[in-house]
N, C-alpha and C positions, 0 to 999 in steps of 0.2 A: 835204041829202045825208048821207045816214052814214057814218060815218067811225069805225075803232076806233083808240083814240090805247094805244098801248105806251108805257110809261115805264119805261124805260132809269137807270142809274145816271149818273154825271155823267161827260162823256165817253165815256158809251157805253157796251156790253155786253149781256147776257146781260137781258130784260125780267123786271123785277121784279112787274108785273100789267097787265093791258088793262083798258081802261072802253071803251062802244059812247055814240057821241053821236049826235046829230041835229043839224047843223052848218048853220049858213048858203051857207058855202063852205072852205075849204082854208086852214089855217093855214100860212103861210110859215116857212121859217127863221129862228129870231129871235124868235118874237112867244112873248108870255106869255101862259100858261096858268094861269088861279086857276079852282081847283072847291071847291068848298063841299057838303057831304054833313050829313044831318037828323042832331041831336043832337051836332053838330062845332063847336067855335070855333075858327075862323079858318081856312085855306083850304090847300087839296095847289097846291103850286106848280111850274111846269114851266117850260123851256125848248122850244120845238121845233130840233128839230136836222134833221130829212126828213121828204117824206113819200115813200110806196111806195103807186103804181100798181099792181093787178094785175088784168088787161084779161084779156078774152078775145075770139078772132076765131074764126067762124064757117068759114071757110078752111085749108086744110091747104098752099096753094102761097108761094111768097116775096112773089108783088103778086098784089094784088087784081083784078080783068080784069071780076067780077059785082055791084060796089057793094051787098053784101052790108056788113052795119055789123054792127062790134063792139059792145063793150058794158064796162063798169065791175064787175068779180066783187066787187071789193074795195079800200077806201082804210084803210090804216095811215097813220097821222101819230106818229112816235118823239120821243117828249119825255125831257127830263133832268130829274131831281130839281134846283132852285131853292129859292132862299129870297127869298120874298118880305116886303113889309112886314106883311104881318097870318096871314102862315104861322103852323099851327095845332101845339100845343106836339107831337105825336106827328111831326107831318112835321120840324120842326127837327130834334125827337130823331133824325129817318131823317138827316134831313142831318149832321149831327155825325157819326152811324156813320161812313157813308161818309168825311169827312175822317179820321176815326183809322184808315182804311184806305188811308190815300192820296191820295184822291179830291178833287180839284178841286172845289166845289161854288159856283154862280154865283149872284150876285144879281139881283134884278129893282133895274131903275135907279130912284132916288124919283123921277126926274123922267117917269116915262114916266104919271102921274096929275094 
């Protein structure tokens, strides 16, 4: 399934940039996100915090009466900038920013490997 994941500052806001995946299925709340990019050492690290449904139905009335089926327009999954264990020196340096703005910035647990 496709999925474009937004990654958000830590605790949220204003998307910092989108990446489009090809996903197995639907990352929950909670689960860690490491992406790895050609010519990177060590990896962009996420939190997911939601995802966002955006459907669309064939119908204009409040119920459906013609079993007429919707459909999937679009899946966002909103991630937080993390620090993980092998977070790559340009993502820390993002995460640091953010802490000298305030920002909360979360770890991945060592014990989730």
């Amino acid at each position: 399934m496709e999925a474009t994941l937004v990654f958000v500052p830590p605790g949220g806001g204003e998307a910092e940039y989108f990446l489009q995946f090809e996903l197995p299925s639907v990352p929950e709340p909670g689960s860690y996100i490491s992406i790895t990019r050609p010519d990177q050492r060590g990896t962009e690290d996420f939190i997911v915090r939601r995802s966002w449904w955006h459907l669309e139905h064939p119908t204009t009335g409040g119920y459906e009466t013609t079993r007429r089926t919707g459909a999937m327009k679009k899946l966002s999954v909103e991630c937080e900038f993390a620090r993980g264990m092998y977070s790559s020196d340009d993502h820390r340096r993002a995460c640091e920013a953010y802490e000298r703005r305030g920002r909360e910035v979360k770890s991945f647990d060592a014990t989730a490997y």
